[in-house]
C-alpha positions in Angstrom: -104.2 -92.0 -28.0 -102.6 -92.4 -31.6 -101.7 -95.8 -32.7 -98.6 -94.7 -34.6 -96.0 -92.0 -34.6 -96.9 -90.1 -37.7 -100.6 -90.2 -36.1 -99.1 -88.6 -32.9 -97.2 -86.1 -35.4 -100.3 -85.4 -37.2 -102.6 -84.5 -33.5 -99.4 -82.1 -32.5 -99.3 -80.5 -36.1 -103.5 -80.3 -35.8 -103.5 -78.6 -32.3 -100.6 -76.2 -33.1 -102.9 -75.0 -36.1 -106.0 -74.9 -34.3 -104.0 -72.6 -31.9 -102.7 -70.3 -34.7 -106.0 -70.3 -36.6 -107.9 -69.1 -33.4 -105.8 -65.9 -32.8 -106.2 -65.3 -36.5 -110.0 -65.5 -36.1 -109.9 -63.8 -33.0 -108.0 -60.6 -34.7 -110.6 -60.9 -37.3 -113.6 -60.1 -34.9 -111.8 -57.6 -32.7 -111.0 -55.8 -36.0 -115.0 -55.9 -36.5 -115.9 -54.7 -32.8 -113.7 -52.2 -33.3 -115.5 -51.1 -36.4 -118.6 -51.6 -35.0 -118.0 -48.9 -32.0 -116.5 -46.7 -34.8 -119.9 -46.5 -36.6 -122.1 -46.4 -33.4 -119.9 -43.2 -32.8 -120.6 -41.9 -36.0 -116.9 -41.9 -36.6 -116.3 -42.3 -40.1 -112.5 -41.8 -40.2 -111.9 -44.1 -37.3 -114.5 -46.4 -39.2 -112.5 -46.1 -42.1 -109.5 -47.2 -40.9 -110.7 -49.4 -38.6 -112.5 -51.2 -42.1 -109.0 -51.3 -44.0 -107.4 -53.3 -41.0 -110.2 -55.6 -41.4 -110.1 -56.0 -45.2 -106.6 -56.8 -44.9 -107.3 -59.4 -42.1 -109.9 -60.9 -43.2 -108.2 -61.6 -46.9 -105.3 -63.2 -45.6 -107.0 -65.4 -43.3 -109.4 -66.4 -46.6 -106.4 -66.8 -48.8 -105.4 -69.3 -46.0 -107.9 -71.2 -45.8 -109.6 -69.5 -42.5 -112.7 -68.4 -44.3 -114.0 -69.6 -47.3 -114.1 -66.4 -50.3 -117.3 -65.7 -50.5 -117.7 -65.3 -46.7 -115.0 -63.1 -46.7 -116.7 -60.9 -49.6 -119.9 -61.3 -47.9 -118.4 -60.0 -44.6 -117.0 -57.0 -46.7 -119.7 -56.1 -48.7 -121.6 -55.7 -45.6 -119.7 -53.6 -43.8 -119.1 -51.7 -46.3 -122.2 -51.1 -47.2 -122.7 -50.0 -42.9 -119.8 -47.3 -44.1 -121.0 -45.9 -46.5 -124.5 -45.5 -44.9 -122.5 -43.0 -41.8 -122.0 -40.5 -44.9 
């Protein structure tokens, strides 16, 4: 229980976030299953595509704060390197 009212406003500001960053995270990783079927297929345009929506994602949610950068470009550089393997 919060002692004071901007404590209480701080908790209710904190969940709300926690809320929002979780869908964000959870596009992230369907972005990378999605991907991930794409190059078990051997599907490279799909994979391609499929790789873009995840760049995007996954750069927004670092330039927020999600993910720290060099997660993000460590993320990236890996599956990009998977990509480039299905040619």
């Amino acid at each position: 229980m919060p002692n004071s009212k901007d404590a209480a406003k701080r908790h209710k500001q904190s969940l709300k976030r926690r809320i929002h960053n979780r869908s964000i995270r959870s596009q992230v990783r369907t972005s990378v299953k999605t991907f991930e079927v794409a190059v078990a297929g051997k599907d490279k345009a799909v994979a391609e595509s499929a790789y873009a929506d995840f760049v995007k994602l996954i750069d927004t949610a670092s330039g927020k704060g999600l993910y720290h950068r060099n997660t993000a470009a460590r993320k990236k550089s890996r599956m990009h390197k998977r990509l480039d393997a299905l040619a």
